[in-house]
N, C-alpha and C positions, 0 to 999 in steps of 0.2 A: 504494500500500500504506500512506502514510503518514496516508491520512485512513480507513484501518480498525484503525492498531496500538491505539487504545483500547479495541477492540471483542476483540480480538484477548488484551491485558492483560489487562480484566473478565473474558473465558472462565477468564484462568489465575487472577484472585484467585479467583473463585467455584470455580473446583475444588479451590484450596488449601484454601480452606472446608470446602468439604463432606471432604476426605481429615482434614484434621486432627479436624473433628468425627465423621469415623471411625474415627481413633487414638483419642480423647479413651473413644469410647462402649465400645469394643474393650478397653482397660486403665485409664486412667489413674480412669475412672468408676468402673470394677469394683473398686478397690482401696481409692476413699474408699467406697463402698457398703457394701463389706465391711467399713469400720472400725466403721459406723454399724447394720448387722446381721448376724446370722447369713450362713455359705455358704447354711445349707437355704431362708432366706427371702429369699435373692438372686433377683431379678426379672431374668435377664437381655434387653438388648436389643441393637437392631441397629443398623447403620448403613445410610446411603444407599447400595445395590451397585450398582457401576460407572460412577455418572454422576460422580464426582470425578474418576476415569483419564480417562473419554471428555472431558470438556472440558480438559484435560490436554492429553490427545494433539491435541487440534484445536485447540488452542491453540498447542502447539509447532512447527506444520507453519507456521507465519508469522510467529511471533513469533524474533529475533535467535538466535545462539547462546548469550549469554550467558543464556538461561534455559532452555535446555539441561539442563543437569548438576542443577539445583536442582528443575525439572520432571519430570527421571527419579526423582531422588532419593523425591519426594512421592509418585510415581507404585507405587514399590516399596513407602513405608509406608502404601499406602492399605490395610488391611485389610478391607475390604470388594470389593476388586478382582477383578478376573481369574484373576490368579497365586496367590492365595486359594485361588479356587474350584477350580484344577488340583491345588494343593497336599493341599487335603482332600480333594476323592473320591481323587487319586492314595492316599492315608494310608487310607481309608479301604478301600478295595480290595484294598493290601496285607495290613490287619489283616485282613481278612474269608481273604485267601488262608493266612495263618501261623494261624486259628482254625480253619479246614479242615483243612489236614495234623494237628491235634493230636488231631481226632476221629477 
């Protein structure tokens, strides 16, 4: 295992990459964007979905414990992830069901 932990490491930098470069596109862009123009001529855009967590996760399954907790951590702020994607149709489903009953 010791002549793959590098290959193993790369997986996790490169998904910390791409997670942070999808916090980054998610908020942190949208805020200096907005300093610089209008909401209505805000361009939004997107981030890399799901290839951050995936090498994440296949990352973690060989790599130490100790990247563990910091691996899950990234894995949670990837905004462009999995639990995203559950989170918005689950919200979106909802609202569709509380604009029903009001009709």
């Amino acid at each position: 295992m010791d002549s793959f932990k590098a290959i193993w490491i790369g997986l996790f930098i490169s998904g910390t990459l791409i997670v942070i470069s999808n916090f980054y596109v998610s908020f942190i862009g949208y805020w200096i964007q907005i300093k610089k123009v209008s909401k209505k001529d805000y361009k939004h855009t997107s981030g890399i979905p799901f290839i951050g967590q995936l090498l994440l996760l296949i990352s973690l399954f060989k790599l130490p414990n100790e990247f563990l907790l910091p691996g899950s951590a990234l894995i949670l702020l990837d905004t462009s992830g999995v639990h995203i994607f559950f989170v918005t149709v689950g919200y979106h489903y909802i609202k569709d069901i509380i604009i029903n009953k009001k009709k």
